[in-house]
N, C-alpha and C positions, 0 to 999 in steps of 0.2 A: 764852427759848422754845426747843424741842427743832426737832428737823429730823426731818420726817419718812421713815420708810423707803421708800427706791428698793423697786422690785418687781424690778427686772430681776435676772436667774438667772448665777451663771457661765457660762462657755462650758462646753458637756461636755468630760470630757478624752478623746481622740484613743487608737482604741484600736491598737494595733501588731498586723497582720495576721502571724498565725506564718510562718515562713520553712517551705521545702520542705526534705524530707530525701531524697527518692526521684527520681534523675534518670535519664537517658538515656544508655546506655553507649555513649562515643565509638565503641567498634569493634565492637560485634554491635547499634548502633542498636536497642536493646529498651528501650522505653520504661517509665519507674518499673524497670529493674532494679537500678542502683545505689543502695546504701545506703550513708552513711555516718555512721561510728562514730567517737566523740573521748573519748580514756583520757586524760583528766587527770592522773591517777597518774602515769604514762609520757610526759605531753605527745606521742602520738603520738595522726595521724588518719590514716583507716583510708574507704579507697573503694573497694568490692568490686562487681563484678557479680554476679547471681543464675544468668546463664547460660550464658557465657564465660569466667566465673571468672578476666577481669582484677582488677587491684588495683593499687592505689597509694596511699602511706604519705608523709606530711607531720611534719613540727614542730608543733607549736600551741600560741600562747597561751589565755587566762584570754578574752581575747575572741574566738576563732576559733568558728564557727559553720558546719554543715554545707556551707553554698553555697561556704563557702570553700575546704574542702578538695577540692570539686568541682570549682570554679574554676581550682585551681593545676592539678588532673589535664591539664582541659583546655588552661592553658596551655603546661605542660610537654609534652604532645602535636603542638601546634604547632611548638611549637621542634626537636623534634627532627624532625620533617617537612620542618619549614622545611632545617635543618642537610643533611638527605638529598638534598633538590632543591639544593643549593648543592654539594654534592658529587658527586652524575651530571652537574652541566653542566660 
């Protein structure tokens, strides 16, 4: 004798919410000014302001994606801030 068919449905698959490309530039705080740009060809990234016309250029891999190159801006910001208050005291 056969078995008969379940009715129940896969789970739907999970859809991955795009990442942002347009953030907030650390030093003229203009919101959505920065864009950033990744040249595979060159493995460089590329985080430019719209209105202060800072910038800042990374390495990247095959899996590097805009928040990242955002990311490191802002970290590298810190540090050297950090560096500067370690050096006036």
């Amino acid at each position: 004798m056969g078995k008969r068919k379940s009715k129940s449905k896969p789970p739907p698959k999970k859809r991955m919410d795009k990442l942002d490309t347009t953030f907030t530039c650390p030093f003229c705080s203009s919101g959505s000014s920065v864009e950033c740009r990744i040249d595979m060809k060159n493995l460089i990234g590329e985080a430019n302001c719209r209105f202060c016309q800072e910038s800042f250029s990374t390495t990247v891999t095959a899996l590097t994606e805009a928040i990242d190159i955002y990311s490191e801006w802002i970290d590298e910001c810190e540090r050297v801030n950090n560096l500067e208050d370690d050096d006036g005291s």
